[in-house]
C-alpha positions in Angstrom: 105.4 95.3 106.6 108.7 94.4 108.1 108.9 93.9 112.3 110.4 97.1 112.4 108.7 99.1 110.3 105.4 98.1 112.7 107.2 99.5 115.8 108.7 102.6 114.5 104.9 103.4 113.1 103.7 102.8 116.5 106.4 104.8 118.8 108.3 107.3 117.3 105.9 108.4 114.5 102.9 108.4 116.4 104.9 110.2 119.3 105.8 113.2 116.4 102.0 113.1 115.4 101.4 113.7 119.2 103.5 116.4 119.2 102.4 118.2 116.6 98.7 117.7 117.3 98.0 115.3 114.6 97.5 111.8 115.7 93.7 111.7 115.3 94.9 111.2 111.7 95.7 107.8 112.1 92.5 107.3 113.7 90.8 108.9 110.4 93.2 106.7 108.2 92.0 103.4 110.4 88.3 104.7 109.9 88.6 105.6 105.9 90.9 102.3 105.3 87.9 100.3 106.6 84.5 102.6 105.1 86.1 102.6 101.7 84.4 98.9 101.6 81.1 100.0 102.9 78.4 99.5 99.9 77.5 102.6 98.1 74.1 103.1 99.8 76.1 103.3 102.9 78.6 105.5 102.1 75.8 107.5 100.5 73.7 107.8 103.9 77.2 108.6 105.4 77.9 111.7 103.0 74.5 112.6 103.4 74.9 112.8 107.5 77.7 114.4 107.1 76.5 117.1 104.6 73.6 118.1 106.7 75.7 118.5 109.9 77.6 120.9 108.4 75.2 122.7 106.9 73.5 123.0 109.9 76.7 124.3 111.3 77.4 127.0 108.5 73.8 128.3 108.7 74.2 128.5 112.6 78.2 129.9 112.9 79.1 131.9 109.8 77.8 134.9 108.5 78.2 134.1 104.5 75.6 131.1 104.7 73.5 132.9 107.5 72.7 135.5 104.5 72.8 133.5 101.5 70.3 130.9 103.1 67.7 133.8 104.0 68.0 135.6 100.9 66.6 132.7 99.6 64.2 131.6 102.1 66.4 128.0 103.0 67.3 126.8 106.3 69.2 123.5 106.7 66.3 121.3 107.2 64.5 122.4 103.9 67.4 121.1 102.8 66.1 117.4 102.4 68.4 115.6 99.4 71.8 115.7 97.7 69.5 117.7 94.8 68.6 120.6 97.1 71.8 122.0 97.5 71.9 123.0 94.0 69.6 125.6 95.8 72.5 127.4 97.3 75.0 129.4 95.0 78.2 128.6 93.6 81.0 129.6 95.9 84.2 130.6 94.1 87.7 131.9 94.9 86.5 135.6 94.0 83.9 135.4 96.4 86.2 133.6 99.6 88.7 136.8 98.6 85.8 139.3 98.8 84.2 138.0 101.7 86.5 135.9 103.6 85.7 136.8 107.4 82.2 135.9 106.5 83.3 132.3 106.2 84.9 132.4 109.1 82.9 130.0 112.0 82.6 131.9 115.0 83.1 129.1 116.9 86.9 129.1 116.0 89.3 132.0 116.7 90.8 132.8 113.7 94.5 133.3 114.7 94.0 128.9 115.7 92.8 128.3 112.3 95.6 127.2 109.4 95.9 129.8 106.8 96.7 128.9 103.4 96.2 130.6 99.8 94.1 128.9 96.8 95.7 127.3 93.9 96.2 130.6 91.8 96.6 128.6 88.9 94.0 130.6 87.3 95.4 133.8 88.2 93.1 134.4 91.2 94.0 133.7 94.5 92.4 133.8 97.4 93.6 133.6 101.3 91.6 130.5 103.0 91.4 129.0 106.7 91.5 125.4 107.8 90.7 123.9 111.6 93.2 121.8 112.8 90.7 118.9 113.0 90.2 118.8 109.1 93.6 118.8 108.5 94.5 115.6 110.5 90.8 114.1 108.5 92.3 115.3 105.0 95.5 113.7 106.1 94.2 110.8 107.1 92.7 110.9 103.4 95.8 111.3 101.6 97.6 108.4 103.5 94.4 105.8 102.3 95.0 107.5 99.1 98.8 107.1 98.8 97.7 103.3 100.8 96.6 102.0 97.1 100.0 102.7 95.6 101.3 100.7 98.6 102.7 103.4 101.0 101.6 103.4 104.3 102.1 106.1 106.3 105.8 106.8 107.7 107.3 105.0 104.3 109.7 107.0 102.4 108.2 109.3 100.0 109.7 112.3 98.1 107.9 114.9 96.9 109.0 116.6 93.7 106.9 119.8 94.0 106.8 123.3 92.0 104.5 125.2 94.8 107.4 126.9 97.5 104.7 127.7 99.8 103.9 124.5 100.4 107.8 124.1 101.8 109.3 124.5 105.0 112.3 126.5 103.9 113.9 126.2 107.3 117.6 124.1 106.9 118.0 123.8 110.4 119.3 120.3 111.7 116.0 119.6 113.7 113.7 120.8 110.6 116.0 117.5 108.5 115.7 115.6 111.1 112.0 115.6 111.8 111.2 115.5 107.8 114.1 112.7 106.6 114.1 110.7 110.0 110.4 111.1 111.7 108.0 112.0 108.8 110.2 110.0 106.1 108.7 112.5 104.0 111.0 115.2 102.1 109.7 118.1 99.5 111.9 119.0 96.9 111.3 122.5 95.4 110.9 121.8 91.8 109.7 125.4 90.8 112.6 126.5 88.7 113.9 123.7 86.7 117.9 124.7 86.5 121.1 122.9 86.6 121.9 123.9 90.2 118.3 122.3 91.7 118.6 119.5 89.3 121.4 118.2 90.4 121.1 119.1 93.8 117.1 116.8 94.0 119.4 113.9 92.1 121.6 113.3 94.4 120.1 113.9 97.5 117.0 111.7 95.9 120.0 108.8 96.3 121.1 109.7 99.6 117.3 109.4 101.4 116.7 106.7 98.8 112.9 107.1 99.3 110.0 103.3 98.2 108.1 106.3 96.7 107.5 109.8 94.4 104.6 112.0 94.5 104.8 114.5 92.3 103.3 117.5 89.6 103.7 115.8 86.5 105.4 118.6 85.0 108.1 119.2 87.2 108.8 115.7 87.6 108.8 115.2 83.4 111.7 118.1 83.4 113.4 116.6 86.1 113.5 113.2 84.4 114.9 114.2 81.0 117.8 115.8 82.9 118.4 112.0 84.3 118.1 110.7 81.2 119.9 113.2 79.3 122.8 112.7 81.7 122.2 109.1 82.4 122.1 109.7 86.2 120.9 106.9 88.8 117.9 107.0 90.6 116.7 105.3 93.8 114.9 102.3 93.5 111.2 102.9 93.7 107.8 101.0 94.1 105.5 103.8 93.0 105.1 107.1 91.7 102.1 108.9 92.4 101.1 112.5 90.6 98.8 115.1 91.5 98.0 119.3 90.9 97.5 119.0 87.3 96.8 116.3 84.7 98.8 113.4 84.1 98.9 112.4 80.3 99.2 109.8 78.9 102.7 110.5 77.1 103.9 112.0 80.4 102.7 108.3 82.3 104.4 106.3 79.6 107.8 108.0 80.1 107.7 108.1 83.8 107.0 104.1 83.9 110.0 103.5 81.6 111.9 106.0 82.8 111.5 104.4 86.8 110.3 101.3 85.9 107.1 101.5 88.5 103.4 101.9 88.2 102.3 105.8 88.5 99.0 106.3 90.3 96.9 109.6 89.2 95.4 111.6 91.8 93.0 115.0 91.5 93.2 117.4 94.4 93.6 121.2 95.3 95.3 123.1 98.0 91.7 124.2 99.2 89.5 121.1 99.4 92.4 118.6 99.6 92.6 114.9 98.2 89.2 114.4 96.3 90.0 111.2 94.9 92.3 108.9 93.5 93.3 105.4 91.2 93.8 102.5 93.3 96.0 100.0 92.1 93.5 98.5 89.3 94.5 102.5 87.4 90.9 102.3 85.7 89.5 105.2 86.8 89.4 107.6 90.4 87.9 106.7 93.5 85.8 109.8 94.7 86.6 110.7 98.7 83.3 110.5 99.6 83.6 110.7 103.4 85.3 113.8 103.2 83.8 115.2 100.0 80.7 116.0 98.4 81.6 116.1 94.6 79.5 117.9 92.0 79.6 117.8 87.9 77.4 120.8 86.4 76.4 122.3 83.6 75.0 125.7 84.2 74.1 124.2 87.3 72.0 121.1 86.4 74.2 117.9 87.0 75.2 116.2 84.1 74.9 113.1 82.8 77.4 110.2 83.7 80.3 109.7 81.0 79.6 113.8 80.4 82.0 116.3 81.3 80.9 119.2 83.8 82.7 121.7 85.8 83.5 120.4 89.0 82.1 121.5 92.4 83.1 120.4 95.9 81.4 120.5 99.4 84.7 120.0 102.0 82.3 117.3 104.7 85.6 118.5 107.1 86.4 122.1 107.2 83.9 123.6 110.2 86.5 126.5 110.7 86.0 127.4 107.4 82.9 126.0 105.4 83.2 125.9 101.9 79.9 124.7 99.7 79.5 123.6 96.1 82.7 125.3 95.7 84.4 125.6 92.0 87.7 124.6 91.3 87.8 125.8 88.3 88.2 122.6 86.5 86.2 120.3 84.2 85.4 116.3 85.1 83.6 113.4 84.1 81.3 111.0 86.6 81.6 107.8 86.0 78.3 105.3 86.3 80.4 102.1 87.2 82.0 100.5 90.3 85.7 99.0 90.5 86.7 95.3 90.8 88.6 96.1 93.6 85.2 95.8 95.7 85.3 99.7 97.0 82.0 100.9 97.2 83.7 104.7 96.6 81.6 106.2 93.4 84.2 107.0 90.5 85.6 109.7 88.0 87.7 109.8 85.1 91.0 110.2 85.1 90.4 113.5 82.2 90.5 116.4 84.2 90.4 119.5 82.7 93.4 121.6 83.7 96.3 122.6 81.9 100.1 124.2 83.0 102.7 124.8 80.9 106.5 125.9 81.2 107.9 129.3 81.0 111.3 129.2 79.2 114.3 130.9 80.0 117.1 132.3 77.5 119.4 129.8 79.7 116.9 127.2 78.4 115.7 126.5 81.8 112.3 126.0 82.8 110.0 127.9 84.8 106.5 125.9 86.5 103.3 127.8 85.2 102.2 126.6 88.7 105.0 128.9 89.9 104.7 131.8 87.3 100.9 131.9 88.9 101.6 131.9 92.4 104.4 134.5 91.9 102.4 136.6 90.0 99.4 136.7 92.1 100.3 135.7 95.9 101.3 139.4 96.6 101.1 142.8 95.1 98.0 144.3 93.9 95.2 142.2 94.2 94.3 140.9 90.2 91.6 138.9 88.6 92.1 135.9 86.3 95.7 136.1 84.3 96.9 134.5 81.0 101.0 134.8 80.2 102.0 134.3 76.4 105.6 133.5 75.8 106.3 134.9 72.3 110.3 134.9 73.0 112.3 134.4 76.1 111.8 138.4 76.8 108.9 139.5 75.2 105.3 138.6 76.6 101.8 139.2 76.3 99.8 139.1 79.7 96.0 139.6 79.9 94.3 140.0 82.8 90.8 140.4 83.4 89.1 143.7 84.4 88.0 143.1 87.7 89.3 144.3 89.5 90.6 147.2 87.4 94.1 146.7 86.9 96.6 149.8 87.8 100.0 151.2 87.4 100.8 149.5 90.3 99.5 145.9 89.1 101.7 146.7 85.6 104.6 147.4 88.0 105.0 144.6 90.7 104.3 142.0 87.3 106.6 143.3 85.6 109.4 143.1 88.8 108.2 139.7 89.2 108.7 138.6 85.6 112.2 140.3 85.4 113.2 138.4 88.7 111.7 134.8 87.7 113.4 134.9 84.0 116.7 136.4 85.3 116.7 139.5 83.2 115.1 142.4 80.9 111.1 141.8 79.5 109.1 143.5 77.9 105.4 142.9 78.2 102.2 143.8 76.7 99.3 144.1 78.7 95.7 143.5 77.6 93.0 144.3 79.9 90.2 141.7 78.8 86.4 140.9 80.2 87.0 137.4 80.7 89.5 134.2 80.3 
C-alpha cells in the first residue's frame, strides 16, 4: 500500500465514515482481519457467545421469539449447544412478511432501523429492518471478504449490479463526488442489458479506471460479450469478485480471459449479508463465522459433510431485527477440511444451489431474472412464490403459487410490469399452482 493511499485511508475516508455513522466498521474489519486466524475451537466458543447473547436478547425484546420459545417450553438457557437450536423453527421470508413487527426489538425505534426488502429471487419478498450497528459489522465483513482478493477498503472498486434498489439514483455533483472520490466505490445498474447502458458502464468503467469488479455473474457475462463483440478497452484490473447467484465454471473461465485476473466467488444475500467467501487459494468458501451461524439441513437434521442441504442462517449481528435458522432458499454443501492459507474459518463449497436466467427482448436485449423478480414482486399485490417462462419474446407463462390467492388485481399490475420491462405488447398465461 502506497504512502498515500495510507493517509487518504486514515483522513478523508475515515472522516466520511464519521460522517455517515459508520467508522466502527473499520474497527470490525481490524477485529475480523485478525480472528479469522483464531483456531477453530476458538472461533467456535466465539460463535457460540455470540449466539446465546442474542438469543437471550430475542427471547427478552421481540415478540416473535417471546411466543415461539413458550409454545415450546424453551428459554435461552435450555438452550445449551449449537444442536439445540434445531429446537426452534425455521424462519422464512413468508413468515418475516406475515409477521414482521413481531421481529421488531423493542429496544430500537423502528423509524432508526435500515429498511430493506429480501432477495425476491424466488418470487417472495419480504420488507426487513437492520440496526445501524450490524450494518457497519456486515461491512466490516465484506471489506475482510473483498481483503482476500486484495482490496482494502477505500481501493477502487466497481460494481456491475442488476438490483436498482440497491443504487443511489441521485446524479447530483455531491452524490459523484462522495461515491467516485470518498468511497472509490461506484454501482453500475446492470438490470437491463441494452446498447444505451452498455456503452454508457464502458466508458465511464475507463474514466474511474477502478484495481477491482464485484459483480452478479450474469450481468457481468452480458456486459463482457458486448466488449468482446465490439472489441472495446477495459481498465486494467487486479481482481474480480462475484456474488448474488452462482458463478460457473464456464462463466469464471471467460471472465479470467476476458480481463485477464483471478475472480473470487462469494455467497451472500441482501438479508443476512456476506456469509462467506474464497480467499486467494479459490479452493473452497470461508464461512463468516463471527457474524454467522450457518446451517445445512435436511428436513431439519444436519447433514453430513460433502452432502448438500438447504441452507439456514442465524445473523450473530442484527439485534434490531433478529433473524434465526433463517432459509435462504438455497442448497449448500459443508465442507469437513481446513485451508492452507492457516484460517481457522470452517468451509463450504463453492456449489450453491441457485439459479437466474435472462429475459429476452424482441430488440435482442437482455433483461436480469434478478430484475424480472424484484419488479414483479417489490410492489403491487402482495404474491407468493413466481416462475416466468419465456416461450417467445411476447408470449409467457407465469405461475404463481396460491397463497396468497392471486386476484384480478395481481394479473393486472404483472401484466403492466411485463409490458413496461419488455418495451411492448404480452401476452401471458397464468397458472395458479400449490407449490414451486
Amino acid at each position: 500500500m502506497s504512502l498515500s493511499e495510507k493517509i487518504f485511508r486514515n483522513t478523508a475516508f475515515r472522516l466520511l465514515l464519521m460522517r455517515e455513522n459508520q467508522v466502527s466498521a473499520l474497527d470490525h474489519f481490524s477485529f475480523l482481519m485478525k480472528s479469522q486466524y483464531w483456531e477453530k475451537q476458538q472461533l467456535l466458543d466465539f460463535q457460540w457467545t455470540c449466539l446465546k447473547k442474542l438469543l437471550v436478547h430475542a427471547y427478552n425484546h421481540t415478540e416473535y421469539y417471546k411466543l415461539i420459545m413458550n409454545e415450546r417450553g424453551l428459554t435461552p438457557d435450555s438452550l445449551k449447544s449449537f444442536d439445540d437450536l434445531r429446537k426452534l423453527p425455521v424462519l422464512t421470508r413468508e413468515i418475516t412478511h406475515e409477521r414482521k413487527d413481531q421481529f421488531i426489538a423493542d429496544k430500537f425505534e423502528k423509524s432508526k432501523l435500515q429498511k430493506f426488502s429480501s432477495g425476491g429471487t424466488t418470487g417472495q419478498r419480504a420488507e426487513l429492518f437492520r440496526d445501524k450497528e450490524s450494518f457497519n459489522i456486515k461491512s466490516g465483513a465484506s471489506w475482510r471478504n473483498e481483503s482476500w482478493m486484495g482490496r482494502m477498503p477505500s481501493d477502487k472498486m466497481a460494481l456491475i449490479w442488476p438490483a436498482a434498489m440497491d443504487i443511489d439514483k441521485s446524479e447530483s455533483f455531491k452524490t459523484r463526488f462522495k461515491y467516485r472520490k470518498l468511497m472509490r466505490a461506484v454501482v453500475y445498474n446492470a438490470g437491463s442489458l441494452n446498447e444505451a447502458s452498455l456503452s454508457y458502464i464502458q466508458k465511464d468503467l475507463l474514466d474511474f479506471n477502478p484495481n477491482f469488479l464485484k459483480v452478479f455473474p450474469t450481468a457481468l457475462y452480458g456486459f463482457l460479450e458486448y466488449i468482446v463483440a465490439n472489441k472495446l478497452p477495459l481498465p486494467k484490473l487486479k481482481a474480480v469478485m462475484a456474488t448474488g447467484e452462482p458463478l460457473y465454471e464456464y462463466q469464471k473461465i471467460f471472465f479470467e480471459e476476458t480481463l485477464q485476473c483471478p475472480v473470487y466467488d462469494m455467497y451472500g444475500s441482501r438479508e443476512v449479508g456476506n456469509t462467506a467467501s474464497e480467499c486467494q487459494n479459490r479452493d473452497g468458501m470461508h464461512i463468516a463465522m463471527e457474524t454467522s451461524y450457518v446451517e445445512f439441513v435436511d428436513k431439519n437434521k444436519p447433514v453430513e459433510f460433502g452432502t448438500e442441504g438447504e441452507i439456514l442462517v442465524t445473523d450473530l449481528t442484527n439485534y434490531g431485527f433478529p433473524l434465526l435458522r433463517y432459509a435462504i432458499n438455497d442448497y449448500g454443501i459443508p465442507l469437513d477440511r481446513s485451508c492452507s492459507c492457516g484460517r481457522g474459518l470452517m468451509m463450504m463449497d463453492n456449489a450453491v444451489g441457485r439459479l437466474m436466467d435472462f429475459v429476452y427482448r424482441a430488440d435482442g436485449s437482455k433483461i436480469l431474472g434478478h430484475v424480472l423478480a424484484i419488479s414483479l414482486t417489490l410492489e403491487g399485490p402482495p404474491v407468493g412464490q413466481m416462475q416466468v417462462v419465456q416461450n417467445s419474446f411476447t408470449n409467457f407463462i407465469i405461475r404463481i403459487t396460491d397463497d396468497p390467492a392471486p386476484n384480478q388485481d395481481t394479473y393486472d399490475y404483472i401484466t403492466a410490469e411485463m409490458k413496461k420491462l419488455v418495451a411492448g405488447d404480452v401476452t401471458i398465461d397464468f397458472e395458479i399452482v400449490k407449490q414451486i
